[in-house]
MOPAC internal coordinates of N, CA, C and O (Angstrom, degrees):
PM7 1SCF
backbone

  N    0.0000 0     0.00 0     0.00 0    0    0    0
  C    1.4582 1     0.00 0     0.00 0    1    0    0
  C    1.5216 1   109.13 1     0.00 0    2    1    0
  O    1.2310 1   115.08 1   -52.71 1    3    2    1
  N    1.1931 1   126.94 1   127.29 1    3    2    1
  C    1.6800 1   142.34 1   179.59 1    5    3    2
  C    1.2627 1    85.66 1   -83.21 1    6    5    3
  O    1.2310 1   129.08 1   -44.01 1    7    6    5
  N    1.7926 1   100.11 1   135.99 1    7    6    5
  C    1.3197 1   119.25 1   167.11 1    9    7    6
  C    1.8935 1   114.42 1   -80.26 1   10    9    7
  O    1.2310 1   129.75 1   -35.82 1   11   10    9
  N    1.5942 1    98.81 1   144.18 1   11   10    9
  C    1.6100 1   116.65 1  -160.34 1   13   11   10
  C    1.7710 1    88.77 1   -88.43 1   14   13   11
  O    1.2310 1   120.31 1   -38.58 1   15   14   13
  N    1.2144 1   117.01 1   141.42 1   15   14   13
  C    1.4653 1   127.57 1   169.65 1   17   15   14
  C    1.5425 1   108.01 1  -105.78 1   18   17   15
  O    1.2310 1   127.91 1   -52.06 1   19   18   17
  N    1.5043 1   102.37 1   127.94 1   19   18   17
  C    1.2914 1   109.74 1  -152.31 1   21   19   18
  C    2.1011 1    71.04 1  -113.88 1   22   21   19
  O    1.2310 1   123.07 1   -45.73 1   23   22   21
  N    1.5204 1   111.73 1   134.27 1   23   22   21
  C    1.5828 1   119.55 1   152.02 1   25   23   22
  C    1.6579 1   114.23 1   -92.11 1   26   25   23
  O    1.2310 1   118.31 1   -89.34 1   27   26   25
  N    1.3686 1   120.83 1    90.66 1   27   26   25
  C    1.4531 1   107.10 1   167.33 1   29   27   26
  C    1.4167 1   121.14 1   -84.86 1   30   29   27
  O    1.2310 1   118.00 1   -50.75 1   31   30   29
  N    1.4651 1   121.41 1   129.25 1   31   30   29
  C    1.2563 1   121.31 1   167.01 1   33   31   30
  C    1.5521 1   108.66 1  -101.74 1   34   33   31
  O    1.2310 1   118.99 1   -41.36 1   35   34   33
  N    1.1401 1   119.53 1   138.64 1   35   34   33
  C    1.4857 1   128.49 1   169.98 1   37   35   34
  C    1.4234 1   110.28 1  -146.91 1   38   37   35
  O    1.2310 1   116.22 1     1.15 1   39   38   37
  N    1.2462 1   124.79 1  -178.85 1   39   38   37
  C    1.2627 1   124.78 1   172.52 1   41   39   38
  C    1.7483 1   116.71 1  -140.92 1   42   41   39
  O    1.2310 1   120.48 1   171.01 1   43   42   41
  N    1.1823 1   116.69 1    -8.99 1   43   42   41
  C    1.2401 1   133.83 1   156.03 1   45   43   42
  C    1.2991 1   104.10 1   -79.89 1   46   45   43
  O    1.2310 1   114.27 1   -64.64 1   47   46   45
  N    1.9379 1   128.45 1   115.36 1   47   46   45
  C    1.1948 1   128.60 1  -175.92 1   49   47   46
  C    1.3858 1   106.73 1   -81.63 1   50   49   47
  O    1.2310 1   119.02 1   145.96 1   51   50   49
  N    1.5470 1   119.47 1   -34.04 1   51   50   49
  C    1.8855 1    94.62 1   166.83 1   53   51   50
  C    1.4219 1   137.13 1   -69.33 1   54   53   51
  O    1.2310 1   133.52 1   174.37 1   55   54   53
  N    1.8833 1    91.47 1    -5.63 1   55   54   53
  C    1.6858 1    79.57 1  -170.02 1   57   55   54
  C    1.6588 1    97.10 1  -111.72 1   58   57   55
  O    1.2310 1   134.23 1  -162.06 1   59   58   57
  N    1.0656 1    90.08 1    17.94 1   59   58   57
  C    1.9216 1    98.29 1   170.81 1   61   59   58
  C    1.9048 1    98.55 1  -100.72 1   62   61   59
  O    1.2310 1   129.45 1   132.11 1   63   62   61
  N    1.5157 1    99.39 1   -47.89 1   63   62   61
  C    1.6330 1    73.94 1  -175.32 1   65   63   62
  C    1.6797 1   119.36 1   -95.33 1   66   65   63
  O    1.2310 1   128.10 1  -156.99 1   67   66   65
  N    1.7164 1   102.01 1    23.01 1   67   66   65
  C    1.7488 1   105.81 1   171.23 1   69   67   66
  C    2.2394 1    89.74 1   -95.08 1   70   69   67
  O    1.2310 1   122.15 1   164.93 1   71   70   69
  N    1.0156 1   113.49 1   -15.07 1   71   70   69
  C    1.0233 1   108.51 1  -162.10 1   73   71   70
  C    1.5777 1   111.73 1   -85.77 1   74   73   71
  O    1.2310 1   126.34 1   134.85 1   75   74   73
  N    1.7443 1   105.41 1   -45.15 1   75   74   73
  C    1.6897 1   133.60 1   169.03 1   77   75   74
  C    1.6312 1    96.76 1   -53.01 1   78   77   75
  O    1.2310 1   114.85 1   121.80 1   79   78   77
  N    1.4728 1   127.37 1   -58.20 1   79   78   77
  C    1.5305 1   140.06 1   177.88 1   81   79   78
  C    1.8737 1   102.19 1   -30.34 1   82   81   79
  O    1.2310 1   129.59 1   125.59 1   83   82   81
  N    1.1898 1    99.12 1   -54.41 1   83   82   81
  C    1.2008 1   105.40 1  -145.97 1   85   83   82
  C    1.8121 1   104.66 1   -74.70 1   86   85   83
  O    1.2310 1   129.07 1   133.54 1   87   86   85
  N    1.3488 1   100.14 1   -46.46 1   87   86   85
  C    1.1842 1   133.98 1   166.02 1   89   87   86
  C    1.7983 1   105.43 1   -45.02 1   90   89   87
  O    1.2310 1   127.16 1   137.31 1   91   90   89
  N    0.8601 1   103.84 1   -42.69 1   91   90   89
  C    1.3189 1   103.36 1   179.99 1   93   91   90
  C    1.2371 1   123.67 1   -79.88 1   94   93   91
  O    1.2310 1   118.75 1   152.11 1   95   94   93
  N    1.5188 1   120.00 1   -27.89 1   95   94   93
  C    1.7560 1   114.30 1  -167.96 1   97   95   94
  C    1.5629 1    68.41 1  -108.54 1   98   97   95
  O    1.2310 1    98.08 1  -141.60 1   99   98   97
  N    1.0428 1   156.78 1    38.40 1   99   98   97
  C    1.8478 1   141.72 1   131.79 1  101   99   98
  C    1.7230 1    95.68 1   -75.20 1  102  101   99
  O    1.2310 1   105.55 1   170.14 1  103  102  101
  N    1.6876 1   144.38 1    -9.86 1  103  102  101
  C    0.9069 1   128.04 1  -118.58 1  105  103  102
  C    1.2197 1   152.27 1    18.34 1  106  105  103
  O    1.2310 1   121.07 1  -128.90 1  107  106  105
  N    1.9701 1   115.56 1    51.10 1  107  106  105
  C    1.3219 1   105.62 1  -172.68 1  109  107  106
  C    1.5795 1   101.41 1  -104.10 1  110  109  107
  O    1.2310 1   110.72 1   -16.32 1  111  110  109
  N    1.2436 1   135.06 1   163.68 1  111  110  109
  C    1.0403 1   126.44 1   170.75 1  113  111  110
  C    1.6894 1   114.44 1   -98.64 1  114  113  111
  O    1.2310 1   125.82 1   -36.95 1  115  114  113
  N    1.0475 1   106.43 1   143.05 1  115  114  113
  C    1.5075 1   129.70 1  -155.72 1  117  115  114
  C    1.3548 1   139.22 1  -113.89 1  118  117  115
  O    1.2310 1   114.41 1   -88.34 1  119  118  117
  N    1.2166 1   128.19 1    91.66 1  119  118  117
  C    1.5235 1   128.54 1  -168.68 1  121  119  118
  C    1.3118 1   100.10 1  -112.75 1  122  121  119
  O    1.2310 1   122.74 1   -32.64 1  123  122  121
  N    1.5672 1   112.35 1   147.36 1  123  122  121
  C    0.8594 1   135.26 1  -149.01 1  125  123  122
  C    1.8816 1   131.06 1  -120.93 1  126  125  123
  O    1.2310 1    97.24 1   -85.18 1  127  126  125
  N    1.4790 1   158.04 1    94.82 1  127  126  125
  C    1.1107 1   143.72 1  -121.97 1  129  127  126
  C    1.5364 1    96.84 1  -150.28 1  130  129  127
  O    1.2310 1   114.80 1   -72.88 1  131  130  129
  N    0.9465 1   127.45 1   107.12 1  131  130  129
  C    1.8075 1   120.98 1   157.71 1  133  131  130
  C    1.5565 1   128.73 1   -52.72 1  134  133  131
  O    1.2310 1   117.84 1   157.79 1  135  134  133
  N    1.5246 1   121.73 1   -22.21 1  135  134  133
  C    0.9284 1   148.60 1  -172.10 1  137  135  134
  C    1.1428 1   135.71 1  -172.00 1  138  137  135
  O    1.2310 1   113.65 1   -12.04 1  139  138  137
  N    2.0309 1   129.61 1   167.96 1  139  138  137
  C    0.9255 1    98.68 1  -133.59 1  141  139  138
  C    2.0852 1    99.60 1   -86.35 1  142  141  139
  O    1.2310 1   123.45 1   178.86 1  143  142  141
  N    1.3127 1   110.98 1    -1.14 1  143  142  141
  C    1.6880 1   122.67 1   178.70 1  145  143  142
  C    1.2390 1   107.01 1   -49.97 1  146  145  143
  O    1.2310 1   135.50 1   118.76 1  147  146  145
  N    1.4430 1    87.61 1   -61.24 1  147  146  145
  C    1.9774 1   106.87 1  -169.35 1  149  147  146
  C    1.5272 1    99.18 1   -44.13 1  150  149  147
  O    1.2310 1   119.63 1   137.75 1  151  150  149
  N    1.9229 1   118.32 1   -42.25 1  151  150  149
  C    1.7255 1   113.67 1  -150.98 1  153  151  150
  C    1.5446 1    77.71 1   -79.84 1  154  153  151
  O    1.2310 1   105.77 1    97.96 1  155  154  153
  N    1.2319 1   144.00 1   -82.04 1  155  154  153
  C    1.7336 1   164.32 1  -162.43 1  157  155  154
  C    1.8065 1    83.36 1   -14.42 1  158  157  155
  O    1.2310 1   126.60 1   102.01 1  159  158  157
  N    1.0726 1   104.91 1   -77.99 1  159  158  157
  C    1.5579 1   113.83 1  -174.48 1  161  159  158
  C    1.9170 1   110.59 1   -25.59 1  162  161  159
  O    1.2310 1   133.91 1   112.76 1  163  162  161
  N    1.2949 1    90.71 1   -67.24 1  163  162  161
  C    1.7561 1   114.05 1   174.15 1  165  163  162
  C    2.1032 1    99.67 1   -53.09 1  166  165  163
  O    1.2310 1   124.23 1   148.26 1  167  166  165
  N    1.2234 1   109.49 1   -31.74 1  167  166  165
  C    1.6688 1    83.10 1  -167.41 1  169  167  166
  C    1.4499 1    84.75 1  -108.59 1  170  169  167
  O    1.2310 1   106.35 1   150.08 1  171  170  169
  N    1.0247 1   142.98 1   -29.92 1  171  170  169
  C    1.4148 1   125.96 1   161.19 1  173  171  170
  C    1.3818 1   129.03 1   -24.04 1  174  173  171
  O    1.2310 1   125.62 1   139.19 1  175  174  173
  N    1.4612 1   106.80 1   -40.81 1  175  174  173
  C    1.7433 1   127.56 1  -172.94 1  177  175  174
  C    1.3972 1    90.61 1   -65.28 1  178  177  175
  O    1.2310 1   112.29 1   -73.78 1  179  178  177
  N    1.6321 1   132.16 1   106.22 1  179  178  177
  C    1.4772 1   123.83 1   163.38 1  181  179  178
  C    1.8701 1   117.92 1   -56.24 1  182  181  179
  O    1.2310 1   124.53 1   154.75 1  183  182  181
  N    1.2689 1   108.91 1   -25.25 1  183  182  181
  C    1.4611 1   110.80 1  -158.28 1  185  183  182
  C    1.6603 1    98.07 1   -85.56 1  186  185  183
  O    1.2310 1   116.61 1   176.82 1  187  186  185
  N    1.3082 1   124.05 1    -3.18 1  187  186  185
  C    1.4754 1   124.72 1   173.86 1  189  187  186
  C    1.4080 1    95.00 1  -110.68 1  190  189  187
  O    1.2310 1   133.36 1   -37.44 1  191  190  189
  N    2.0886 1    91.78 1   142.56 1  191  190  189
  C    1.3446 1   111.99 1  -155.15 1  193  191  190
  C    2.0222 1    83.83 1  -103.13 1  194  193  191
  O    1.2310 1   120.97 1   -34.35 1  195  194  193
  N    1.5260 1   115.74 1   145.65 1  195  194  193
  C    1.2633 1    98.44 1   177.13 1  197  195  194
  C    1.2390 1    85.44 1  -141.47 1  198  197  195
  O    1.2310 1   107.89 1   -43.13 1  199  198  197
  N    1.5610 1   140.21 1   136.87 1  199  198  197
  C    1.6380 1   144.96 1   152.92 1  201  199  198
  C    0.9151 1   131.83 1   -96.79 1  202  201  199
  O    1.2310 1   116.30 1  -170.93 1  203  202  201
  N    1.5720 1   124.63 1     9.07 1  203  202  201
  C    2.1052 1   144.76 1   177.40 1  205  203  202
  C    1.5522 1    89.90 1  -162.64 1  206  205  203
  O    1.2310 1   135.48 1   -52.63 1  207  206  205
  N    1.2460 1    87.66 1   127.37 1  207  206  205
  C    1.5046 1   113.57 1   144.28 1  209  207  206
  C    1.5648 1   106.85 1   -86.86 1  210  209  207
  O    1.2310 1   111.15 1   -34.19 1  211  210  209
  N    1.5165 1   134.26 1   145.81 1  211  210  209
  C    1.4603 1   113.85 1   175.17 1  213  211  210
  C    2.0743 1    83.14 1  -148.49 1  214  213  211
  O    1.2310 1   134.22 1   -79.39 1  215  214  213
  N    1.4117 1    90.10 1   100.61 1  215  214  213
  C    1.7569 1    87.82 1  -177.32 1  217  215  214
  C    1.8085 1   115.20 1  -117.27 1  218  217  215
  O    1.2310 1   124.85 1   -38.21 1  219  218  217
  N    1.5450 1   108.30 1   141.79 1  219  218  217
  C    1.5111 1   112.85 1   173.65 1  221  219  218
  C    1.5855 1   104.47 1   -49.12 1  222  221  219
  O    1.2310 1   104.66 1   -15.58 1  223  222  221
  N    1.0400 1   145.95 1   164.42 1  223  222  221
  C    1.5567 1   164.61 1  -142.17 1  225  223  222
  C    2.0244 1    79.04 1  -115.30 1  226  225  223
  O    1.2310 1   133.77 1   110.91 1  227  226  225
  N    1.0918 1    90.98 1   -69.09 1  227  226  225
  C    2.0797 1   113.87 1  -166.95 1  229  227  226
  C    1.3710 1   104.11 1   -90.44 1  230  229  227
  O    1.2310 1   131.74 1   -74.56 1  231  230  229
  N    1.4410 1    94.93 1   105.44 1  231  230  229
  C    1.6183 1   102.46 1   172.68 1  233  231  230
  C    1.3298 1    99.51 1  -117.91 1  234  233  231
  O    1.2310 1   122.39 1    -7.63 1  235  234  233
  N    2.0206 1   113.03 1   172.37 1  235  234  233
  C    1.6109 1    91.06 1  -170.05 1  237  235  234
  C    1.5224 1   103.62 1   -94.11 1  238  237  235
  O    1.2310 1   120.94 1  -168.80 1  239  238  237
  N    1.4318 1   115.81 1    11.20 1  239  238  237
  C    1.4842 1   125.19 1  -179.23 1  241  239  238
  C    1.7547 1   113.04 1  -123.18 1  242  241  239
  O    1.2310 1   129.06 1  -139.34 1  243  242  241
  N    1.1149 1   100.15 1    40.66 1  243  242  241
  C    1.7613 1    74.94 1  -169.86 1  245  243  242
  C    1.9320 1    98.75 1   132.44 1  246  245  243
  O    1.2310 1   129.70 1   -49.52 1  247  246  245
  N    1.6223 1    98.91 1   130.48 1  247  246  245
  C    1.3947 1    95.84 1  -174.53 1  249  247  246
  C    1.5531 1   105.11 1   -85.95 1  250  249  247
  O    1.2310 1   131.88 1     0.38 1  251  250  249
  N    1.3655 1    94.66 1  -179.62 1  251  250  249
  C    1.7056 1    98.16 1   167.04 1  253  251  250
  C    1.4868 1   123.43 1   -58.81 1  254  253  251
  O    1.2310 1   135.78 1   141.53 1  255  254  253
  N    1.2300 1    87.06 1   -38.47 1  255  254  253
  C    2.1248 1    95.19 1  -172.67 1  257  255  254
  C    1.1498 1    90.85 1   -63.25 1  258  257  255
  O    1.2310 1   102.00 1   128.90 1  259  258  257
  N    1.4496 1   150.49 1   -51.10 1  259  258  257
  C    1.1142 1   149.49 1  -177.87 1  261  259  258
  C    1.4228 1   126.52 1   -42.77 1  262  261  259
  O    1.2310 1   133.22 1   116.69 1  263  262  261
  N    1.0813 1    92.06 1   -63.31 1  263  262  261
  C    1.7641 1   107.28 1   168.54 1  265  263  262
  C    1.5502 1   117.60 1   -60.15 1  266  265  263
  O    1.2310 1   120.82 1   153.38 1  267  266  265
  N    1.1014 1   116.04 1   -26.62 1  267  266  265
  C    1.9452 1   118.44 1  -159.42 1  269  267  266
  C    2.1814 1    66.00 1  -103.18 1  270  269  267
  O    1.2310 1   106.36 1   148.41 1  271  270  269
  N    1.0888 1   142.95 1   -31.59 1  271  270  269
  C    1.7150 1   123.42 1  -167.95 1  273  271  270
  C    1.6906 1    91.54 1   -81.42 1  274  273  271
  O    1.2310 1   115.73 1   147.48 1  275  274  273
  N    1.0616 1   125.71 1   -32.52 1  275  274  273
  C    1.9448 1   132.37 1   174.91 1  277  275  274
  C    1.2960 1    80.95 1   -79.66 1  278  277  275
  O    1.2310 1    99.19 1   135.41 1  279  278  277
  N    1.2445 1   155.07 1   -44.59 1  279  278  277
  C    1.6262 1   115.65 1  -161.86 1  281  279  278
  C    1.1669 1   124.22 1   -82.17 1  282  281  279
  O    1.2310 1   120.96 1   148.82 1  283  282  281
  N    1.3594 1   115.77 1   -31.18 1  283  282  281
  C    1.2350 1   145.26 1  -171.99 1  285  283  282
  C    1.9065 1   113.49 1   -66.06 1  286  285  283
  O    1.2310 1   141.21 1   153.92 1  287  286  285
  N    1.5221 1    76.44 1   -26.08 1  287  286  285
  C    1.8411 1    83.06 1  -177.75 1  289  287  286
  C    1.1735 1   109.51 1   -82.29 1  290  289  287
  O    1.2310 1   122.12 1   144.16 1  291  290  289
  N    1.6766 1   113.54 1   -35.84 1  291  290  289
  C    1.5661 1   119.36 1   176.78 1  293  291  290
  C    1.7314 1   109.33 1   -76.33 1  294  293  291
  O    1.2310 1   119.29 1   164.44 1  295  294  293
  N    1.1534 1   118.96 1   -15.56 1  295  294  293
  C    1.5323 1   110.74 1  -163.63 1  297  295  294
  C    1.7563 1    87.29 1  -164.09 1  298  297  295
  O    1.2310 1   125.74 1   -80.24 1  299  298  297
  N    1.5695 1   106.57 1    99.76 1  299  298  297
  C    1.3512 1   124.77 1  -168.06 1  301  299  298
  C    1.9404 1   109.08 1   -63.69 1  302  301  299
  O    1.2310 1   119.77 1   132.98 1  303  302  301
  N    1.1565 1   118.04 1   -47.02 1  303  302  301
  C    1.3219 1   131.43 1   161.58 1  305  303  302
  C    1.4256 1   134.42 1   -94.28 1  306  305  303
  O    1.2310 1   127.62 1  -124.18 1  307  306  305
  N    1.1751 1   102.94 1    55.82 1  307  306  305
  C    1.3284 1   117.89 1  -170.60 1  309  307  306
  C    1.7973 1   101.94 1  -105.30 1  310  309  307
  O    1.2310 1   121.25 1   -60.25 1  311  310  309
  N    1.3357 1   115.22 1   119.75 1  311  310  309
  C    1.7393 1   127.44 1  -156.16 1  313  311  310
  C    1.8274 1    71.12 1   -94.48 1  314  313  311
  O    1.2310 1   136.97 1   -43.46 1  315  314  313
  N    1.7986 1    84.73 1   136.54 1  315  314  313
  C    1.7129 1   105.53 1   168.98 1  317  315  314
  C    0.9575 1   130.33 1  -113.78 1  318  317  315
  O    1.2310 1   106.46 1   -65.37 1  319  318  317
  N    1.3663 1   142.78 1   114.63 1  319  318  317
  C    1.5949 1   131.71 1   156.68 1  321  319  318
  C    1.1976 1   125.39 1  -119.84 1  322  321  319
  O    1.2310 1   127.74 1   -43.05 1  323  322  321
  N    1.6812 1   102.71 1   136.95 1  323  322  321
  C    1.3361 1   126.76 1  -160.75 1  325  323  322
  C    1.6886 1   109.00 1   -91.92 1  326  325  323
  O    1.2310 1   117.07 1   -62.02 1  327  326  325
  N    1.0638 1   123.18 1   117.98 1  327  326  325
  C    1.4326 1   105.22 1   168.58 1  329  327  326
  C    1.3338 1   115.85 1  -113.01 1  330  329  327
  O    1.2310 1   115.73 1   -52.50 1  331  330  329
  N    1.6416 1   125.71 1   127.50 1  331  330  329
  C    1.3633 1   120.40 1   179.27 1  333  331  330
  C    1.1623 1    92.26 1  -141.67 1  334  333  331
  O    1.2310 1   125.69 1   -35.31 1  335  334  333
  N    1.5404 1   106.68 1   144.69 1  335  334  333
  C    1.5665 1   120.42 1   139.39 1  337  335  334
  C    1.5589 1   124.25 1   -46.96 1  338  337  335
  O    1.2310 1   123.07 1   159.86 1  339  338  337
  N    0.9651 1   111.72 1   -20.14 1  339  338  337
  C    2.0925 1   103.91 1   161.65 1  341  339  338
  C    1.1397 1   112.77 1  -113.66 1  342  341  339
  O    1.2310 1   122.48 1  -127.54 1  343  342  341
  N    1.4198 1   112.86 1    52.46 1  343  342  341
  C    1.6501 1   111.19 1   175.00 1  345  343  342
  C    1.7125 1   113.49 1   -43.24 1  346  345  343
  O    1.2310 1   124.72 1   137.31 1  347  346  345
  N    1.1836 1   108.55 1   -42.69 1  347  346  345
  C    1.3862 1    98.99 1  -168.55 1  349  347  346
  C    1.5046 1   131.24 1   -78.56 1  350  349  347
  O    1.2310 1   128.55 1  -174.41 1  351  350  349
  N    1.5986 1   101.14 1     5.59 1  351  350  349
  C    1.2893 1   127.04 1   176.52 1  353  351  350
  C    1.8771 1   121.11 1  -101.75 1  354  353  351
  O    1.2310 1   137.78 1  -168.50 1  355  354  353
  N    1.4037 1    83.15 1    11.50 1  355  354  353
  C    1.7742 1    76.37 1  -164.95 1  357  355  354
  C    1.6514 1    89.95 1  -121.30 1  358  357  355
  O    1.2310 1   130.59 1   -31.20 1  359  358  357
  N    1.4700 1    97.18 1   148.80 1  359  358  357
  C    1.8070 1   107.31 1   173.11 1  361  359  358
  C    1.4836 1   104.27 1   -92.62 1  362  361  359
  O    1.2310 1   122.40 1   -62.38 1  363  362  361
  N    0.9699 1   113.01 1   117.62 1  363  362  361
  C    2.1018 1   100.85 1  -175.73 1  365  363  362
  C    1.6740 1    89.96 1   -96.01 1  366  365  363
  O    1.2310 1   126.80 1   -35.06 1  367  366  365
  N    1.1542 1   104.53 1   144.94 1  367  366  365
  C    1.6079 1   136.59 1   166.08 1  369  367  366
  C    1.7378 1    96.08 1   -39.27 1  370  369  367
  O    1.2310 1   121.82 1   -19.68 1  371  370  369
  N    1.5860 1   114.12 1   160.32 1  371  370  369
  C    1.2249 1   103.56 1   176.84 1  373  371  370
  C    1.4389 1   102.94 1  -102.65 1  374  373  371
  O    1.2310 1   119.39 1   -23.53 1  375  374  373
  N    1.5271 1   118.78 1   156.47 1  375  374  373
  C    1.0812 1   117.93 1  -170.25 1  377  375  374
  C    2.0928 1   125.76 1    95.61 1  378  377  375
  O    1.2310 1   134.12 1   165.11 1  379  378  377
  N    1.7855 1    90.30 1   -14.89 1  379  378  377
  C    1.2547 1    98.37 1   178.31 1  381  379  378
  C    1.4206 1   113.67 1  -118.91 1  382  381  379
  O    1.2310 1   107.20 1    26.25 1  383  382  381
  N    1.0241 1   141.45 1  -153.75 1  383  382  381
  C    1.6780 1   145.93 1  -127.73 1  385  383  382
  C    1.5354 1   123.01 1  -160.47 1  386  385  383
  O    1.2310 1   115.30 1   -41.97 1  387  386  385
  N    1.0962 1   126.53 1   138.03 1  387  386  385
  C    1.3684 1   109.23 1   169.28 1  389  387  386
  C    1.8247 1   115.23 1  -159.15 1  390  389  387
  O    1.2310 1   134.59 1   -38.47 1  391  390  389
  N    1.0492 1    89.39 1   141.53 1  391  390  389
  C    1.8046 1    88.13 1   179.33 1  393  391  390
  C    1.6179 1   112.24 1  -141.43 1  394  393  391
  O    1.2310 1   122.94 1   -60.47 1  395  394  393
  N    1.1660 1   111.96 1   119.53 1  395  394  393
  C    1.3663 1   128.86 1   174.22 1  397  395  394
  C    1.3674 1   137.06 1   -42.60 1  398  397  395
  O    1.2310 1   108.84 1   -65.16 1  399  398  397
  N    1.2751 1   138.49 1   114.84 1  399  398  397
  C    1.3278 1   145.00 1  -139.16 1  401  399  398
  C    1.1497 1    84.04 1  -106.96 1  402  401  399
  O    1.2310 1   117.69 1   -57.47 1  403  402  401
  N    1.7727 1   122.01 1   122.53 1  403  402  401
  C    0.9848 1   138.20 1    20.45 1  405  403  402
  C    1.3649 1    93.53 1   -95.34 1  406  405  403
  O    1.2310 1   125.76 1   -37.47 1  407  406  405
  N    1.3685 1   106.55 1   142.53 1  407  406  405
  C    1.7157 1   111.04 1   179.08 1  409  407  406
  C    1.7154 1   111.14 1  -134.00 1  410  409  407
  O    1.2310 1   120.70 1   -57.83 1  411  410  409
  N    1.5264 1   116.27 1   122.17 1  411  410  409
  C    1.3553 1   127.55 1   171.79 1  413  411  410
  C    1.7282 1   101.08 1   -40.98 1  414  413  411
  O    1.2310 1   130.61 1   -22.78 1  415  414  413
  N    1.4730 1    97.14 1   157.22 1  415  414  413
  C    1.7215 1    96.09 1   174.11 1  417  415  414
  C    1.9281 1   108.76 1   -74.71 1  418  417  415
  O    1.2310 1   132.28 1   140.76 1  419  418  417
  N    1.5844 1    93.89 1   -39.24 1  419  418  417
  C    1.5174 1    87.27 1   151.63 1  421  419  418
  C    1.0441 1   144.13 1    -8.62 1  422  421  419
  O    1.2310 1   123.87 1    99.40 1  423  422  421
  N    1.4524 1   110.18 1   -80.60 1  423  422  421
  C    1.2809 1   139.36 1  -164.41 1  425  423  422
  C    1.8568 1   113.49 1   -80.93 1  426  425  423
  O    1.2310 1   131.86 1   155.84 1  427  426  425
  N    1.8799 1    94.71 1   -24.16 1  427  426  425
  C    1.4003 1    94.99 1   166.26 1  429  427  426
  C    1.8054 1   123.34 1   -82.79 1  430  429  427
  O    1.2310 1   130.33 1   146.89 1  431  430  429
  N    1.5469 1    97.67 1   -33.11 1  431  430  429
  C    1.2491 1   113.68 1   168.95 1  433  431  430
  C    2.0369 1   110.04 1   -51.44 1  434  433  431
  O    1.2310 1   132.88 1   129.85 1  435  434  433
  N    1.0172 1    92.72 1   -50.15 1  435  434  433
  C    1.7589 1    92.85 1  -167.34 1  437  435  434
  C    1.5431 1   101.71 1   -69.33 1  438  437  435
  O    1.2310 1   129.45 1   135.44 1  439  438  437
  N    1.4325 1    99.40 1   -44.56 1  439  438  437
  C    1.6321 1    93.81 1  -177.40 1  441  439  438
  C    1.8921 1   124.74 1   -61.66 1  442  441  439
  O    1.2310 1   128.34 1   135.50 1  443  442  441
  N    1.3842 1   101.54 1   -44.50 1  443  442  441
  C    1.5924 1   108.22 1  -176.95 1  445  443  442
  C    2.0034 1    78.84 1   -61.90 1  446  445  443
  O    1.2310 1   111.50 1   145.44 1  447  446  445
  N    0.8246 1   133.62 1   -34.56 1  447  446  445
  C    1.8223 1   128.80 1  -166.82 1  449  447  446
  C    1.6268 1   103.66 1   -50.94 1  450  449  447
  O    1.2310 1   119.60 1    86.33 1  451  450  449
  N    1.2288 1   118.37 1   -93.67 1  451  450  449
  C    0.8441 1   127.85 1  -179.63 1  453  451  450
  C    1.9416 1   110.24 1   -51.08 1  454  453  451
  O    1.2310 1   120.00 1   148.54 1  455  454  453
  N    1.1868 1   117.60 1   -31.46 1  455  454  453
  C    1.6662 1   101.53 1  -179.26 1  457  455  454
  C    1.5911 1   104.36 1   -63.50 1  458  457  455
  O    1.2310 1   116.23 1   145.66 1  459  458  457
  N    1.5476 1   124.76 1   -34.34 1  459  458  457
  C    1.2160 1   123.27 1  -154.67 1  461  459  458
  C    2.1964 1    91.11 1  -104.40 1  462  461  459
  O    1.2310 1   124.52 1  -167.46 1  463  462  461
  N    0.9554 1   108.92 1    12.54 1  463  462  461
  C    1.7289 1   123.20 1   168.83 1  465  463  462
  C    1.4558 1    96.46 1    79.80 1  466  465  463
  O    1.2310 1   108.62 1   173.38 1  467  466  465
  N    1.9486 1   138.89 1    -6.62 1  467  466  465
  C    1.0278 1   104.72 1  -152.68 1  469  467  466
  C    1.6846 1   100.21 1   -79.01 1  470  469  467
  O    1.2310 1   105.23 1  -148.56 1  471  470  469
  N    0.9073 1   144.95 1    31.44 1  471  470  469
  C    1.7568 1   146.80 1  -162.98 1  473  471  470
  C    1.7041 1    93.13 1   -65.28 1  474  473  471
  O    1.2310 1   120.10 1   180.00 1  475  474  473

């Protein structure tokens, strides 16, 4: 099985690198974005392979919906997940994802699972 490259954008650096951590002993491989420039830059690059977008809702440049509507243009099937602390307040796009901040590693594990089909 080829390892899935997960792009996390966050903008909180601990909860990007408790999030990259976690991501990592699942064995996914992991790139990394503070915002949403830094991620655009990263999916712009054609020669990097990416299979999740996994973006904060609140960036300090630009929301998530924003970024996953710019990613989507560069990379038409690109699977999304949103993570916010007001999950229950947000309409997610169809076709995209969302999991609620604070989230068990569990719950991150199962979710990136099934978004990326391996369930």
């Amino acid at each position: 099985m080829s390892t899935s490259t997960i792009l996390v954008v966050e903008d909180d650096n601990i909860v990007r690198m408790l999030i990259v951590d976690v991501l990592e002993e699942l064995e996914y491989s992991v790139l990394e974005a503070e915002d949403g420039e830094s991620a655009l830059a990263i999916l712009r690059d054609e020669m990097t392979t990416i299979h999740l977008l996994m973006t904060d809702q609140g960036l300090p440049d630009t929301t998530g919906f924003e970024l996953a509507h710019q990613a989507r243009q560069l990379r038409a099937t690109l699977p999304v997940l949103f993570a916010s602390g007001y999950s229950e307040t947000l309409d997610v796009p169809p076709g995209m994802h969302l999991i609620g901040k604070p989230f068990s590693i569990d719950q991150l594990r199962d979710k990136v699972k099934s978004v990326l089909g391996q369930a």
